[in-house]
C-alpha positions in Angstrom: 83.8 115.3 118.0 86.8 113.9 116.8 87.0 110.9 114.2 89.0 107.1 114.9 90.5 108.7 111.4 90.6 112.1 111.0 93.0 113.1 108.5 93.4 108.9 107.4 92.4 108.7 103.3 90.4 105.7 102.3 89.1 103.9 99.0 86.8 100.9 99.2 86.0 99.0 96.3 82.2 98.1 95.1 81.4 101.1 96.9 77.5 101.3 95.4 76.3 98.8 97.3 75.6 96.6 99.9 79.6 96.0 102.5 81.3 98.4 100.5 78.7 101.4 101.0 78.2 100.3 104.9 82.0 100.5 105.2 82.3 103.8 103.3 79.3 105.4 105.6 81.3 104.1 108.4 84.8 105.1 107.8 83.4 108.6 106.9 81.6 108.6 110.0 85.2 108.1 111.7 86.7 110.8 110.2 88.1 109.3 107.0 87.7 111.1 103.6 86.5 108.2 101.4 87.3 107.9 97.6 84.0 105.9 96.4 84.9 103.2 93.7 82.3 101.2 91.2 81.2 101.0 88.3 77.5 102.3 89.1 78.4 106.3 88.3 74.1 107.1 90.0 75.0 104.9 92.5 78.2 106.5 93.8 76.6 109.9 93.4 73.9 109.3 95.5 76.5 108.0 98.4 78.9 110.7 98.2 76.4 113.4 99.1 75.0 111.6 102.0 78.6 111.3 103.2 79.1 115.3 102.2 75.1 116.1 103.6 76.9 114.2 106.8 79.4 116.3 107.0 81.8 114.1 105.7 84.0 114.2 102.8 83.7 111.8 99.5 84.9 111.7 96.0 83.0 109.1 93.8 85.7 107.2 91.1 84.0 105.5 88.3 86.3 102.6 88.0 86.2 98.8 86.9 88.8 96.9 89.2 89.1 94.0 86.2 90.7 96.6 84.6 94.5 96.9 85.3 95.3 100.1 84.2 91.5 101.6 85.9 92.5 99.8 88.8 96.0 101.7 89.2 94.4 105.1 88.2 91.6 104.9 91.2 94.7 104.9 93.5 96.4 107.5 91.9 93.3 109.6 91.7 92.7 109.9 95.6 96.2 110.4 96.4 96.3 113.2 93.6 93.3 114.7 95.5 94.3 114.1 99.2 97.9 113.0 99.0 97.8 109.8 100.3 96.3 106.6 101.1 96.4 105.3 104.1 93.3 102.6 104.1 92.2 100.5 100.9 89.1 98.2 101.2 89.1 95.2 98.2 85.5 94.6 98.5 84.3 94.4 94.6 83.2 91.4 93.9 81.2 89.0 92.4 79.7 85.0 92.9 78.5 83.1 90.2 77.3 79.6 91.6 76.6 76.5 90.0 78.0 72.8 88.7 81.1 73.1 87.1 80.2 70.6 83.9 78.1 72.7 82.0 79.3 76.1 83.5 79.5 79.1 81.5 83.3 80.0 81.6 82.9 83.5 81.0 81.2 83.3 84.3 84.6 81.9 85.8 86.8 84.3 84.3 84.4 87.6 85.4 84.9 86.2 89.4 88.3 85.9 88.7 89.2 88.9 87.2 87.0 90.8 89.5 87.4 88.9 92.9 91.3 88.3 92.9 93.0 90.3 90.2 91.1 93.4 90.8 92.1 92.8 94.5 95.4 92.2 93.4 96.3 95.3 90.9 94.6 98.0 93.6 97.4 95.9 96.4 100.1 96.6 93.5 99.1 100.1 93.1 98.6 101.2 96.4 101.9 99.8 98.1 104.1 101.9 96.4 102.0 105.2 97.9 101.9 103.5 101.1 105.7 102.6 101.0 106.4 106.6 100.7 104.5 107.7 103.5 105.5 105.6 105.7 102.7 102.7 106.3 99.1 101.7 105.8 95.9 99.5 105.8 95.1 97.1 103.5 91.5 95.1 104.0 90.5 92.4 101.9 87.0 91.2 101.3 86.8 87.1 101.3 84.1 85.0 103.1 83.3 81.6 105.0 83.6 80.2 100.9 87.4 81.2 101.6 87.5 78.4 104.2 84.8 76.2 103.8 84.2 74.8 100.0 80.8 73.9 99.1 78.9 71.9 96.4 77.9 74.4 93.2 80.4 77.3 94.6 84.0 75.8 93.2 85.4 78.9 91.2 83.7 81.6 93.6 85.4 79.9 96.3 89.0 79.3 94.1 88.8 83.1 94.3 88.2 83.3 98.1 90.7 81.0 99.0 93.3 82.7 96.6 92.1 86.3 98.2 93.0 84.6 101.5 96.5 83.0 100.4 97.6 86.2 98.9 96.7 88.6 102.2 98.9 86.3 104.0 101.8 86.2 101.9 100.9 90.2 101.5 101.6 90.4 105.5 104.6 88.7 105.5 106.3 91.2 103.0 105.0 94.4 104.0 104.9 94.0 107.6 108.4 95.7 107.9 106.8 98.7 106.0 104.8 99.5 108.8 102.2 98.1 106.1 99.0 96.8 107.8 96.9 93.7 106.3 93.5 92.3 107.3 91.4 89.3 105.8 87.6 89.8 106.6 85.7 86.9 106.2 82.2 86.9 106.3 79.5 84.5 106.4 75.6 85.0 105.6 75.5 88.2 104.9 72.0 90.3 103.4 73.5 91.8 100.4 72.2 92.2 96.3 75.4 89.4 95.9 73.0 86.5 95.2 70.2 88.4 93.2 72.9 88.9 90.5 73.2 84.5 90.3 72.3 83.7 86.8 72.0 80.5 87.4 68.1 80.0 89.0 68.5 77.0 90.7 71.4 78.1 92.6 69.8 81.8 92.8 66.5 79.9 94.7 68.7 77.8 97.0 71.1 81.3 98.1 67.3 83.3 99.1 66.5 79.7 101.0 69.4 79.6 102.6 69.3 82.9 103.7 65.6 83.4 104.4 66.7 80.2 106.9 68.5 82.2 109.4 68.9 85.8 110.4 72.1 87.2 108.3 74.6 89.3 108.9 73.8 93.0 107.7 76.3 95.1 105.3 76.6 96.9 108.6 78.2 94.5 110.5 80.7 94.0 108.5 81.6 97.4 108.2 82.1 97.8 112.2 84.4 94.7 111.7 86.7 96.9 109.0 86.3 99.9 111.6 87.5 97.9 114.1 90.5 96.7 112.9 91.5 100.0 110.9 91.3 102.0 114.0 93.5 99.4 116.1 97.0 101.3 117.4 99.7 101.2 114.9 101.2 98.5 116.9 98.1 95.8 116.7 97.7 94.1 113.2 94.8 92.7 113.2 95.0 89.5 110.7 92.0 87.4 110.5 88.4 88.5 111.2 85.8 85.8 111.1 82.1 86.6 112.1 79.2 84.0 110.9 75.4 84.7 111.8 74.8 83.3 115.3 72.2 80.8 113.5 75.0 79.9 111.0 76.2 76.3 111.3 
């Protein structure tokens, strides 16, 4: 059976885990070959030969996106392997919650570097190869914290709302490129996100919170990137929003 994206190239970031190994499952699953990118080498291993045992094809990149000259290189890699990129998923990322007095700053600067400027040097690298072939897909990872600012969450969602200003201003100067651009924003979602809080209170209050409702699964949020990759060339899908039905 034919793939949504046979012959279509894709890398997706903070590919070990959780969104960004649903969406690489399900991009493979369409067709794509996927370049795998973390910084979890087992990890990464272990998903590329489920994607190959799949019949699929995958090529794991050991990469840290903080890193600006790692973050360039990724892109580079896959095109060097299958000339060309026609789908990158920013999903690395990291949330570190809790008061701002107090805070550990390092903290602030690791969601920073990893949340907007990784996002932002794989965007830098991968227009240039998207430019010369004539169009692409850029996806970018935010969330409901991109939107909706909460008490204990004021840097994570600085990121989010920065991931969000700069996909916009990303559309508006690529569009004539033939350069596609989607902001998915996600709500509760079941991932290993908040196990990596080091902050306990706010680690407790994430499991409450989510143990409150029924969240969204990596999976869901995977079918959303699907969806809008696979749209015709003509359909730019923007904006995807999607909360847990039980979500306020």
């Amino acid at each position: 059976m034919v793939g949504k994206l046979d012959g279509k190239v894709a890398l997706v970031t903070g590919a070990s885990s959780g969104i960004g190994e649903a969406t690489a499952l399900a991009l493979a699953a369409e067709g794509a070959h996927v370049a795998l990118v973390a910084r979890r080498a087992e990890r990464l291993k272990t998903l590329s030969k489920q994607i190959l045992d799949n019949g699929g094809l995958a090529m794991p990149i050991i990469a840290d996106v903080a890193d600006e000259a790692q973050a360039h290189d990724m892109l580079l890699k896959a095109n060097a392997e299958w000339g060309r990129v026609d789908i990158l998923v920013n999903n690395a990322g990291v949330m570190q919650l809790g008061s701002i007095d107090g805070a550990n700053t390092e903290e602030w600067r690791s969601m920073l570097n990893i949340n907007l400027l990784g996002l932002m040097y794989a965007t830098h690298a991968a227009l240039p190869l998207m430019k010369a072939q004539g169009g692409g897909h850029i996806v970018n990872i935010s969330s409901t914290s991109g939107r909706e600012v909460l008490v204990n969450a004021a840097v994570y969602a600085a990121t989010k709302f920065g991931v969000g200003a700069f996909s916009e201003a990303l559309r508006k100067e690529v569009y004539t490129d033939k350069i596609r651009v989607t902001l998915i924003e996600p709500g509760a979602v079941a991932t290993e996100l908040g196990n990596k809080i080091a902050d306990t209170g706010a680690q407790e209050w994430v499991k409450t919170w989510l143990q409150s409702k029924t969240p969204l699964a990596s999976e869901d949020i995977a079918a959303a990137i699907v969806y809008a990759v696979t749209q015709p060339p003509h359909v730019n899908v923007n904006e995807i929003l999607l909360r847990p039905t039980d979500q306020q």
